[in-house]
N, C-alpha and C positions, 0 to 999 in steps of 0.2 A: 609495457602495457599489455595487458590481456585483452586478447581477442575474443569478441562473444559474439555469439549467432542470436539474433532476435528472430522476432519473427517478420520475415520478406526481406532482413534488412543483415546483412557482414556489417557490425561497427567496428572497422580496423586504422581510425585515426579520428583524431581528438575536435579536428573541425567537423568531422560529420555528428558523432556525439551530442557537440554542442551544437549541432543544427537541427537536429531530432531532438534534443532536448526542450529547447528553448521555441521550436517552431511545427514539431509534431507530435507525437501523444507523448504525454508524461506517465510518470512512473509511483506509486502513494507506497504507502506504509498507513492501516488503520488497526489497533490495538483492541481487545476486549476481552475481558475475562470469560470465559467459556460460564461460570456459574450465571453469569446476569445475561451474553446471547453469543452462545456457542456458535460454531461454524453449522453443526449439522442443521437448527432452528432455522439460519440466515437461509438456508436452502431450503428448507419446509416451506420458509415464507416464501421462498421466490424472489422478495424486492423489501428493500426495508427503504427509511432516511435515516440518515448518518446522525445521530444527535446526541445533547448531553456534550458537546464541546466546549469547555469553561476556559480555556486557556487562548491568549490571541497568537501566538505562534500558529497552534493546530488550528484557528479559523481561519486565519490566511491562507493554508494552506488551501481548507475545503475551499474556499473562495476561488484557490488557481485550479481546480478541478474542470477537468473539459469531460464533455459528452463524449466515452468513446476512452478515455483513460483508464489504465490498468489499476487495480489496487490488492496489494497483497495482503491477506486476513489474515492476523499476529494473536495466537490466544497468551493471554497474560496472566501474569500469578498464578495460573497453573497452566501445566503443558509448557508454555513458553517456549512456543514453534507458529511458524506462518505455516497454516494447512488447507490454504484455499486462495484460487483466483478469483475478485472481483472485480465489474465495471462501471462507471458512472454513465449513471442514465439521465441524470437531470443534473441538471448545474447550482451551484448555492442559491440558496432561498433563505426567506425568516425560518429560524427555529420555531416552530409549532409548540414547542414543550417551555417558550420562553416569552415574556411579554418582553423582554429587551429589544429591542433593534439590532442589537450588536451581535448577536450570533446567531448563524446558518447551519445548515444542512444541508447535503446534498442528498440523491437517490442512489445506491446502489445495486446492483444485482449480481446472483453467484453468476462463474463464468465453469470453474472448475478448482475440485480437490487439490491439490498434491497428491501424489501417487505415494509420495515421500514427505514426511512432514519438515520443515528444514526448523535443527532446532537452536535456538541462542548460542550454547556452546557448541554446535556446528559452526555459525558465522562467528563467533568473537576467535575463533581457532582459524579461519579462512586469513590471512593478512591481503587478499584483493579485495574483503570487506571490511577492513579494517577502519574506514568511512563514514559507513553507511552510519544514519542518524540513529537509528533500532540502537545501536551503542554510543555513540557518543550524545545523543540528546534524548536519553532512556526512558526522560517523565513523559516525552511528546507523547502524545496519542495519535496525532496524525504526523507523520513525516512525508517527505518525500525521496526516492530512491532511483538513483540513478539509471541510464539505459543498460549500462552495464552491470550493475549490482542487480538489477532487476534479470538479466540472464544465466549470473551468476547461480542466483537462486532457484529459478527454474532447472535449470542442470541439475545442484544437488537435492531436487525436488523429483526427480525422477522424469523431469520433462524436456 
């Protein structure tokens, strides 16, 4: 088991993990093509909502979204690197862009860059993220990421 340094928190055994997992802030994965809203834009804006979620896997997820959760920004189809920390500020709501009921959005906000952009063939080369959903459930757009994968990549993020 690798040892990873969060932040405030040594996770150096599997019940604490799954105690921080399950009962303190969780850890996202949210996907976007830099052509349609780049990482540097989300930061212009300051605060966007999460939306344009078509899939019910990736609404559950926004759904398990807590105020105060970390989410790491994945540019897709091109770059194909996470190069930014984001938080949720608001919790799922009705999609606005949607007359359905059935899909949400949440709020997010930048937290911070990468210093280092962590790229695909970085993590699919890592085998202690051998895991993480970003590869084994590649179509998600939102996933979620464990306490551990989530320090993993802060490391080789330059942080």
């Amino acid at each position: 088991m690798v040892k990873a340094k969060l932040p405030f928190v040594l996770v150096s055994c599997p019940f604490l993990q799954a105690f921080i997992y399950f009962w303190g802030m969780k850890y996202w994965l949210v996907k976007s093509e830099p052509f349609k809203y780049s990482w540097d834009q989300f930061v212009k804006d300051g605060l966007t909502f999460w939306d344009g979620v078509r899939n019910y896997a990736a609404r559950n997820n926004l759904r398990e979204m807590r105020v105060g959760d970390k989410v790491l920004y994945y540019h897709s189809n091109e770059g194909l690197e996470i190069v930014g920390i984001a938080e949720v500020v608001k919790e799922a709501y009705q999609d606005p862009t949607s007359e359905e009921d059935t899909w949400v959005v949440v709020d997010l906000k930048p937290v911070m860059p990468l210093p280092k952009p962590v790229t695909l063939a970085d993590i699919k080369q890592d085998q202690s993220l051998n895991g993480i959903q970003l590869v084994r459930l590649s179509r998600l757009s939102v996933s979620a990421v464990t306490p551990e994968e989530y320090a993993i990549i802060l490391k080789k993020g330059g942080l």
